[in-house]
C-alpha positions as CSV (number, residue, x, y, z in Angstrom):
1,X,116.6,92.3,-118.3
2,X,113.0,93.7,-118.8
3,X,112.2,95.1,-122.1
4,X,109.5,96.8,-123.9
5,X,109.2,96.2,-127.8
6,X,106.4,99.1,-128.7
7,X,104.9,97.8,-131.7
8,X,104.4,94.4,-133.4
9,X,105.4,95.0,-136.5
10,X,108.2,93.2,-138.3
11,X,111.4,94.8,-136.4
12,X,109.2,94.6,-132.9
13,X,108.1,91.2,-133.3
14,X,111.4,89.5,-134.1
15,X,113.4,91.8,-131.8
16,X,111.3,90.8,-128.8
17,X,111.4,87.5,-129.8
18,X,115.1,86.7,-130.5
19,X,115.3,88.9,-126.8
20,X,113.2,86.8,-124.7
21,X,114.7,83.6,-126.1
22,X,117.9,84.3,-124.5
23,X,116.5,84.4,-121.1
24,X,114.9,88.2,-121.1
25,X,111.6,89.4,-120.2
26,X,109.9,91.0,-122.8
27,X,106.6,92.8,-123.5
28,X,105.5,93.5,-126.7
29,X,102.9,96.5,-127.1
30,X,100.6,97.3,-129.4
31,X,97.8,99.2,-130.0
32,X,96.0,96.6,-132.5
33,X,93.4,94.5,-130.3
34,X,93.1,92.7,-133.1
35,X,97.1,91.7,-133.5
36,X,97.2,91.7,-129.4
37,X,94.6,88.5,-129.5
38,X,96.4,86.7,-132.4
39,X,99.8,86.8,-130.7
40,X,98.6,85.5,-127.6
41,X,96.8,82.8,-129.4
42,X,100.5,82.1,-130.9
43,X,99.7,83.1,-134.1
44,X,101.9,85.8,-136.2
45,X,100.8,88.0,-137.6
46,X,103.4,88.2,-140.1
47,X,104.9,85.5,-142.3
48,X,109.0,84.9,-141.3
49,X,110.7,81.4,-141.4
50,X,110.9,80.0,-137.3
51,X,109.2,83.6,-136.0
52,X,105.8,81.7,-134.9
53,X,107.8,78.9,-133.4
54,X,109.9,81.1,-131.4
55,X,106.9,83.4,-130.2
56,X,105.4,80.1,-128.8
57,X,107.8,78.8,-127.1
58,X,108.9,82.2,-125.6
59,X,105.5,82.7,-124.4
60,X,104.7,79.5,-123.1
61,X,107.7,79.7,-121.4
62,X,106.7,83.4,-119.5
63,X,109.3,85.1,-120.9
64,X,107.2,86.9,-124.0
65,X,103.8,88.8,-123.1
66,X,101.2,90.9,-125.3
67,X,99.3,93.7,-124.5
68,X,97.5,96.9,-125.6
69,X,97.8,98.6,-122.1
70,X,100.7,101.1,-121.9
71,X,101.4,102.2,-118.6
72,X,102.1,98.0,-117.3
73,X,104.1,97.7,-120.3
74,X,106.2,101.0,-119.2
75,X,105.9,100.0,-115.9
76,X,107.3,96.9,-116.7
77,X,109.9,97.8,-118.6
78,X,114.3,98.9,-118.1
79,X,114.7,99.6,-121.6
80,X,111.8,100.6,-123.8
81,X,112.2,99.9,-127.4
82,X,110.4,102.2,-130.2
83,X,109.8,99.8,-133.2
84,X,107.0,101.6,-134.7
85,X,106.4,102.4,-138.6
86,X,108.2,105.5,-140.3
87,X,106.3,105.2,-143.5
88,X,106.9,107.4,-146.7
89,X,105.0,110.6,-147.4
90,X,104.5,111.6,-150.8
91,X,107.9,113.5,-151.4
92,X,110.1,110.5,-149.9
93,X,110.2,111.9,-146.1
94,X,109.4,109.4,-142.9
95,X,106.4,110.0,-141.1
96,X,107.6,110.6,-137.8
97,X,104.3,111.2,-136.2
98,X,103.8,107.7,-134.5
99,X,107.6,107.8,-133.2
100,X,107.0,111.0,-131.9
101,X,103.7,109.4,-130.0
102,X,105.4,106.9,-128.5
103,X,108.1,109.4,-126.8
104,X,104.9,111.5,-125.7
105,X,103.5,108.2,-123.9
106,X,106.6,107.1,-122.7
107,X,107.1,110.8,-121.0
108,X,103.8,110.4,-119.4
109,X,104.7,106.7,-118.0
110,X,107.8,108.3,-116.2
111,X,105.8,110.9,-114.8
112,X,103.2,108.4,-113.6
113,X,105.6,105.7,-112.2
114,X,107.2,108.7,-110.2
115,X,111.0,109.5,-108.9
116,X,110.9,106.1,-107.1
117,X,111.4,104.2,-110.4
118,X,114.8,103.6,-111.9
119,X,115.7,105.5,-114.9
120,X,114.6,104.2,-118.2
121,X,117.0,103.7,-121.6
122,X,114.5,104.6,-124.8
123,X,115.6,103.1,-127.7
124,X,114.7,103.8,-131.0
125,X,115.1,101.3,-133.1
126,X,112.6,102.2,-136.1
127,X,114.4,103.1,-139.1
128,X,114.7,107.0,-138.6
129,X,116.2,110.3,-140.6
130,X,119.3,111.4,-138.9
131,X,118.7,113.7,-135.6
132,X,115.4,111.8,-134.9
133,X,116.5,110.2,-131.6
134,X,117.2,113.5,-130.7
135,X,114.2,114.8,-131.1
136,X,112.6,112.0,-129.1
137,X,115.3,112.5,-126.5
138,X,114.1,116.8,-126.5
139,X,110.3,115.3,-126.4
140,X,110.6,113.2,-123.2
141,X,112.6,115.6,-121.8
142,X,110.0,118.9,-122.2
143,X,107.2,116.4,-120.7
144,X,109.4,115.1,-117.5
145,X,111.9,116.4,-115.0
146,X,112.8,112.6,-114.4
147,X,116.0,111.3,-115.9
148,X,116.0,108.3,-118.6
149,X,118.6,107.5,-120.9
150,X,118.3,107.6,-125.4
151,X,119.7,105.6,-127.6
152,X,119.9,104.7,-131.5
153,X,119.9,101.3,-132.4
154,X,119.0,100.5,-136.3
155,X,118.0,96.7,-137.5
156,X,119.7,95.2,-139.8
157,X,117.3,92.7,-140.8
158,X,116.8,90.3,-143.8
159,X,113.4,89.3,-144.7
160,X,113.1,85.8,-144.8
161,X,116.5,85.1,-142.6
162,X,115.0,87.7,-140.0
163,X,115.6,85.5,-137.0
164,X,119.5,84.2,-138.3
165,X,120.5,88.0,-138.8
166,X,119.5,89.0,-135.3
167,X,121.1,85.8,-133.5
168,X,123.9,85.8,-135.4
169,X,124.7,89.6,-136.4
170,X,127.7,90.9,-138.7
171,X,127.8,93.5,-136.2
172,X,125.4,95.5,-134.0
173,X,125.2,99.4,-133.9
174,X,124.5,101.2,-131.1
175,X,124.0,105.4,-130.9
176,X,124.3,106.6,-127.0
177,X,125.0,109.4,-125.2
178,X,125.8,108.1,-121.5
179,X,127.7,105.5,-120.4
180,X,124.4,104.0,-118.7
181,X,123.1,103.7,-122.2
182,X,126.5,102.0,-123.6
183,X,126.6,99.1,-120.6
184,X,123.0,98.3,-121.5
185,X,123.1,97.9,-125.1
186,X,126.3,96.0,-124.3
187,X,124.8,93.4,-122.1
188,X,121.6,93.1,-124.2
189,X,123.7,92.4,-127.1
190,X,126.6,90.2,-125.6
191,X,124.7,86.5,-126.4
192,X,125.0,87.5,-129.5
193,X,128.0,88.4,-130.8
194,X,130.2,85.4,-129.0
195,X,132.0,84.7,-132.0
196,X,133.8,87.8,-132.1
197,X,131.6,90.3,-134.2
198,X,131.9,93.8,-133.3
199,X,129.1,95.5,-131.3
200,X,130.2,99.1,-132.4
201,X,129.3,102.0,-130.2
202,X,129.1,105.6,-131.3
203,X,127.2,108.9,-131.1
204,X,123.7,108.8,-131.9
205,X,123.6,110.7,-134.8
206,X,126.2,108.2,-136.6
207,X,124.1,105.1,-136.1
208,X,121.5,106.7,-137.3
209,X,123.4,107.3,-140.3
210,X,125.0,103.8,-140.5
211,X,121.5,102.3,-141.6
212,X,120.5,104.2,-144.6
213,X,124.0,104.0,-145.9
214,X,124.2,100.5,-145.1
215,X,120.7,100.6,-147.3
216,X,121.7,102.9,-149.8
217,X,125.0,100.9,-150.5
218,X,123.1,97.5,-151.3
219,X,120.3,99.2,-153.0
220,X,123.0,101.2,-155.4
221,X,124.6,97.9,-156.2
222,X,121.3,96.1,-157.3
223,X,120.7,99.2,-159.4
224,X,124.1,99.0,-160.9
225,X,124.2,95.6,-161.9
226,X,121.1,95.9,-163.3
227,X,122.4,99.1,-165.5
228,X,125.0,96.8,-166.8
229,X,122.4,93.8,-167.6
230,X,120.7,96.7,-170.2
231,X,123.9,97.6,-171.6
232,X,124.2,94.0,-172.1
233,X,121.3,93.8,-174.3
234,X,122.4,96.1,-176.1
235,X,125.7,95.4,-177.1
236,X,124.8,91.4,-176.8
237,X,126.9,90.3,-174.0
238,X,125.8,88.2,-171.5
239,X,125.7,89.4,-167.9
240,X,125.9,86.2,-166.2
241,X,129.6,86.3,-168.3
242,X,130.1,90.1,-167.2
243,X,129.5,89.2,-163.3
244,X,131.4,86.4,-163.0
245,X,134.2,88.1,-164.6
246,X,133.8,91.7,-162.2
247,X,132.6,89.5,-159.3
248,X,136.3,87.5,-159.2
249,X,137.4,91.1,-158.1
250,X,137.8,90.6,-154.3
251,X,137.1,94.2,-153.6
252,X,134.0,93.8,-155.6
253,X,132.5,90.5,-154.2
254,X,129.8,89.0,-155.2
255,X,126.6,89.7,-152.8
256,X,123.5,92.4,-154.2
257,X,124.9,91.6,-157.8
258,X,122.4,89.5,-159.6
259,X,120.2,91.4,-162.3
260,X,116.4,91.1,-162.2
261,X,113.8,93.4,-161.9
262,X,115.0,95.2,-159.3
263,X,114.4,96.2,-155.4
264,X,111.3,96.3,-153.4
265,X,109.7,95.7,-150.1
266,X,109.3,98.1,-147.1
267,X,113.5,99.1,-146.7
268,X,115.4,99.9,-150.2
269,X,112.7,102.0,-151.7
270,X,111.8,104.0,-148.2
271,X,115.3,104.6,-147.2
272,X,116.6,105.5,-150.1
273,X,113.8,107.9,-151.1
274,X,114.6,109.0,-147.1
275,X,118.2,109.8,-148.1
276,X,116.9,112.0,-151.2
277,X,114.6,113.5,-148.7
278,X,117.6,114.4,-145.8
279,X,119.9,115.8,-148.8
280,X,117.3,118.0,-149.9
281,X,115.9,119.5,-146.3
282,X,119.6,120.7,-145.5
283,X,120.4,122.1,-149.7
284,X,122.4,119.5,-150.9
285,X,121.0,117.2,-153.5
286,X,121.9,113.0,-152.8
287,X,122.4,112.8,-156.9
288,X,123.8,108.9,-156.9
289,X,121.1,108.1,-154.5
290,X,118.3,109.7,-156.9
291,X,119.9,108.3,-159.7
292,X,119.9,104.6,-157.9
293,X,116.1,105.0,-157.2
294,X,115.3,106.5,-161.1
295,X,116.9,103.0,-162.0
296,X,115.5,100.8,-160.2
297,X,111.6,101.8,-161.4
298,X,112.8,102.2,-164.9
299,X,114.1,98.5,-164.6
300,X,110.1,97.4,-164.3
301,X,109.4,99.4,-167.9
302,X,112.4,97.9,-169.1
303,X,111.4,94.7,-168.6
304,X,108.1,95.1,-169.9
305,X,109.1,96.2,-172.8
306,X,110.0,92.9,-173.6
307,X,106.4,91.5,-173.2
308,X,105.1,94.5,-175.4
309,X,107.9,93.4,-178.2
310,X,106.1,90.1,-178.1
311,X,102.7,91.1,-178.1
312,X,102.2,94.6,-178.8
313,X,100.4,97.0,-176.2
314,X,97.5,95.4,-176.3
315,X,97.4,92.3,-174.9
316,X,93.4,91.5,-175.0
317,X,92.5,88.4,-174.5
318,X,95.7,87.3,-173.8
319,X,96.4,84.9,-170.7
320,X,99.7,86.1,-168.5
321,X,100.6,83.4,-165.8
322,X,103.2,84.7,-162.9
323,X,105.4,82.3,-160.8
324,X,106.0,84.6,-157.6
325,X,104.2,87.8,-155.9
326,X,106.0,88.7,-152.9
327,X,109.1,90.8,-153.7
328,X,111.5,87.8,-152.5
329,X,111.6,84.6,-151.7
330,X,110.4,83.8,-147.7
331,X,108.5,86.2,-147.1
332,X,104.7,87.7,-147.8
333,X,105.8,90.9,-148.3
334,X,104.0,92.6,-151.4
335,X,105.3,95.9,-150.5
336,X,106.9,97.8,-153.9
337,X,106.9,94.6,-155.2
338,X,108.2,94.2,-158.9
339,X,105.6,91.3,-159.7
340,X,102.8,94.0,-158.7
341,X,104.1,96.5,-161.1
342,X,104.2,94.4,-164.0
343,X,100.8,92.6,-163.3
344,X,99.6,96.2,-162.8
345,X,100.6,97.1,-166.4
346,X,99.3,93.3,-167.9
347,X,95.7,93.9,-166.4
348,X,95.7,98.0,-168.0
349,X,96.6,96.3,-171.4
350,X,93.8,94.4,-170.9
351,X,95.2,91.0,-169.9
352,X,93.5,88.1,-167.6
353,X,96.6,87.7,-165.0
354,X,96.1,84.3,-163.0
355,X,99.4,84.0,-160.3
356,X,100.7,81.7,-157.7
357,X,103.3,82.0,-154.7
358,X,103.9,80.1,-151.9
359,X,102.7,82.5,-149.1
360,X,101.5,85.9,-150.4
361,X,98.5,85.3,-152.0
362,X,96.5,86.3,-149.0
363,X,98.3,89.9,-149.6
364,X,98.0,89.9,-153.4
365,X,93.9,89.2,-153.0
366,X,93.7,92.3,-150.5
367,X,96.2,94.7,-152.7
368,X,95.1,93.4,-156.2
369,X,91.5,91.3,-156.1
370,X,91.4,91.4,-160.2
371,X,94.4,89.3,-160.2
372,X,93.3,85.2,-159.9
373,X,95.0,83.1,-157.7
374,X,96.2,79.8,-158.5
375,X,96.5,76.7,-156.3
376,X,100.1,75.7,-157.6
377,X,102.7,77.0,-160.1
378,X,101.1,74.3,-162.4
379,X,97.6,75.5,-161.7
380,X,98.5,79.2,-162.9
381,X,99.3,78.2,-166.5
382,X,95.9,76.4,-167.2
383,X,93.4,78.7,-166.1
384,X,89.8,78.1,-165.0
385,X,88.6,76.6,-168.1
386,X,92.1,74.6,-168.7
387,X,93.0,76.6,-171.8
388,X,96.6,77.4,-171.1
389,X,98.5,80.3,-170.3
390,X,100.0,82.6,-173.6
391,X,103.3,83.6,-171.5
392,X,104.6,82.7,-168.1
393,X,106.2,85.6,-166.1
394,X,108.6,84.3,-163.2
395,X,108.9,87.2,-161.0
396,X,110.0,85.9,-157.8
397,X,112.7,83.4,-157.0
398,X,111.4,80.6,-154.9
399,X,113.2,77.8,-155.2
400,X,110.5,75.7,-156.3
401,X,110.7,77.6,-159.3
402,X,114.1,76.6,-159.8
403,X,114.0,73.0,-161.3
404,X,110.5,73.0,-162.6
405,X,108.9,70.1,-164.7
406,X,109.2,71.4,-168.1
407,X,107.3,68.6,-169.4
408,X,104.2,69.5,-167.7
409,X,105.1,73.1,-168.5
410,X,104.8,72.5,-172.2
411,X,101.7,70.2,-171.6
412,X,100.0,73.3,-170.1
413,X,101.3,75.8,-172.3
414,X,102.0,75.3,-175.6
415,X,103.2,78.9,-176.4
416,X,106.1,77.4,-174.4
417,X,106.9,81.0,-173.7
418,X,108.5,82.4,-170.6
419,X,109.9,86.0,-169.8
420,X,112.2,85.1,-166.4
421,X,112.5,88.3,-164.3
422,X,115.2,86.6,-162.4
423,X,117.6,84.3,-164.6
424,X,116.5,80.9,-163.2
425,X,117.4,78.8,-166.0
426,X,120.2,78.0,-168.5
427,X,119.5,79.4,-172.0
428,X,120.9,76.6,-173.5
429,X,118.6,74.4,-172.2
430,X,115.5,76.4,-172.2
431,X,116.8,76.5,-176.2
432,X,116.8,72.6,-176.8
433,X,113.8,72.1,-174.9
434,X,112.1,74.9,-177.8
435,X,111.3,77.5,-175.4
436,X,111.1,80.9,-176.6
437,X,112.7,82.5,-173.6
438,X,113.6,85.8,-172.5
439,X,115.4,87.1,-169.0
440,X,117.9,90.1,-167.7
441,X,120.9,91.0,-169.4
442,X,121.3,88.1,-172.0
443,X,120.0,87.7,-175.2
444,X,116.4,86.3,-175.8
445,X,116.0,82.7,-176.6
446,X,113.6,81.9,-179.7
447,X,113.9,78.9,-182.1
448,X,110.7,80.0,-183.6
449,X,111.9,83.7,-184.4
450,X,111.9,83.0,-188.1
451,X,108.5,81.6,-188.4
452,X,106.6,84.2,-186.0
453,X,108.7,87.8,-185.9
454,X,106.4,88.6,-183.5
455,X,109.0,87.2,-180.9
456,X,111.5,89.5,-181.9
457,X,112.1,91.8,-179.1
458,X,113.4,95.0,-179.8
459,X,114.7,96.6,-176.4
């Protein structure tokens, strides 16, 4: 089948991708020159595990072109895919206005290619407020007396296991109003769901639906957990204990429920602020959702209140090392970012931050040039002049953070002090080792509390 990915963003590039490597032809367009060049060079313009790979052989193999120039890749196309941004405006609503572009252009390419050419399915698959579609569908159709076909079809996309989600899907979602729409989507979808995994069809209105409470569901659950890892603290239980225990419950699971320092990149915090949004444009205020996003930023202050117990609020002079940058592991992805937040409050209390992580430093330097950038996790506790680090933050969990040299930690840190967003280690061990050690929802580890209260968190 031909196919159309407009934009090269995440969703685009992986969707056309993962399309034309089961046998489809696929264009991906773009109004970036810039982005246009680096694609057909083979180069991604985003960081995801296999996406480069893919886009090369695709490419090399015909299958997978680039281009900036509309009408061929309308031309081109049987179903037209609408994969660009939706960003947030300032009171949680998506931006629609580059959606609503694309329908405009893709009204204008029916009326240019004529009656002649076969109708055309749109599909939006950018992450949309319900009755979006819709309004893309009423667009086209005010511009064109030609027929084409609209459907909803929301990603489900991990970032970092981008390219297994899509070739091997829990399910696949598909909004449609004619049975034209439903074959197509069917038959796109087919390779991919051979080991019995539903595709579901349904109105469009539902699918649109199905993503931000698919969304809103995970996010609430990191949000809770992380709830419960405070009220751990408090009462001095250990939330590694509590979530085993409430995990064992099969209608609980396990999945979303790990306490840290919360959501971030481009999906939890946009949809769920979206859902706020919807609720309050019809009079009816989304209080769990609110509630679940409230949480989520307080969990940042939360946890920085731990460094201030250490240190005070001023922490001049004082060296702050971080192990990770991008909001999770296998990705670049600094968007709402956790680690940005607290490096964000380190620098204002007048801190010298120095930070390493495997592939987002290239974002960090653009969003946050006051931040130094180390060569290796090792290399961010020394510093420039080799005088070591007074805490270690670990904000991201790569798992070459996971079984680091402690040895070499100590050597280049002496404060032997680390405040573990994300419950890497054993407090046991970090205990015998001498560590003063503090982490989510369990209590701090400090041998040397007696001789220097100033370790004493109070939270």
């Amino acid at each position: 089948m031909k196919l159309t990915m407009v934009g090269t963003g995440y969703v685009g590039l992986v969707t056309g991708a993962c399309f034309a490597e089961t046998g489809n032809h696929v264009v991906c367009l773009d109004v970036d020159q810039r982005k246009i060049e680096m694609l057909r060079r083979g180069e991604s313009p985003i960081y995801e595990p296999g996406l480069s790979e893919m886009i090369v052989r695709n490419a090399s193999a015909g299958r997978l072109t680039f281009t900036t120039d509309k009408l061929e890749a309308y031309r081109h196309a049987d179903v037209v895919f609408i994969c660009v941004g939706t960003p947030s405006d300032e009171d949680g609503s998506a931006d629609l206005q580059y959606v609503l572009k694309v329908a405009s252009d893709i009204a204008d390419a029916i009326n240019t290619l004529g009656a002649g050419a076969r109708p055309k399915t749109v599909v939006v698959k950018s992450t949309v407020p319900v009755g979006t579609s819709h309004k893309v569908r009423d667009l086209i159709a005010s511009k064109t007396k030609h027929a084409f076909h609209i459907a909803d079809n929301p990603e489900f996309l991990k970032e970092g296991d981008a390219i297994n989600d899509f070739m091997k899907p829990d399910r696949v979602v598909c909004g449609v109003e004619s049975e034209h729409a439903s074959q197509v989507m069917r038959e796109l979808y087919e390779p991919f769901v051979r080991q019995g995994n539903p595709i579901f069809v349904m109105d469009v209105r539902s699918a649109e639906m199905v993503k931000y409470a698919s969304n809103a569901m995970l996010a609430c659950k990191i949000s809770f957990i992380n709830e419960m890892a405070n009220l751990c603290e408090k009462y001095g239980a250990n939330i590694t204990s509590v979530r085993e225990g409430m995990c064992a419950d099969k209608r609980i699971g396990n999945q979303f429920l790990y306490p840290g320092l919360g959501y971030g990149g481009s999906c939890f915090p946009k949809d769920t602020l979206a859902v706020v949004s919807m609720g309050r444009e019809i009079g009816f205020e989304c209080e769990l959702n609110a509630a679940v996003h409230r949480v989520n930023q307080a969990q940042r202050r939360h946890f920085w209140s731990k460094i201030e117990g250490v240190f005070g609020r001023n922490l001049a002079g004082k060296r702050i090392a971080f192990w990770g940058v991008a909001f999770k592991p296998r990705t670049d992805d600094i968007r709402e970012a956790p680690s940005i937040t607290l490096m964000r409050m380190a620098v204002a209390a007048g801190a010298k931050v120095r930070a390493f992580d495997p592939v987002a430093l290239e974002n960090l330097s653009r969003e946050f040039p006051e931040v130094e950038c180390a060569s290796d996790m090792y290399d961010a506790l020394k510093g420039p002049d080799n005088k070591g680090a007074d805490a270690l933050v670990i904000a991201t969990e790569w798992n070459e953070f996971r079984a680091p040299d402690l040895d070499r930690v100590e050597a280049l840190m002496p404060s032997k002090l680390i405040f573990d967003g994300r419950n890497l280690y054993k407090c046991q061990s970090m205990e015998a080792r001498g560590f003063a050690y503090y982490s989510v929802g369990r209590a701090p580890v400090n041998p040397r509390a007696a001789a220097a209260p100033r370790h004493v968190v109070t939270v």
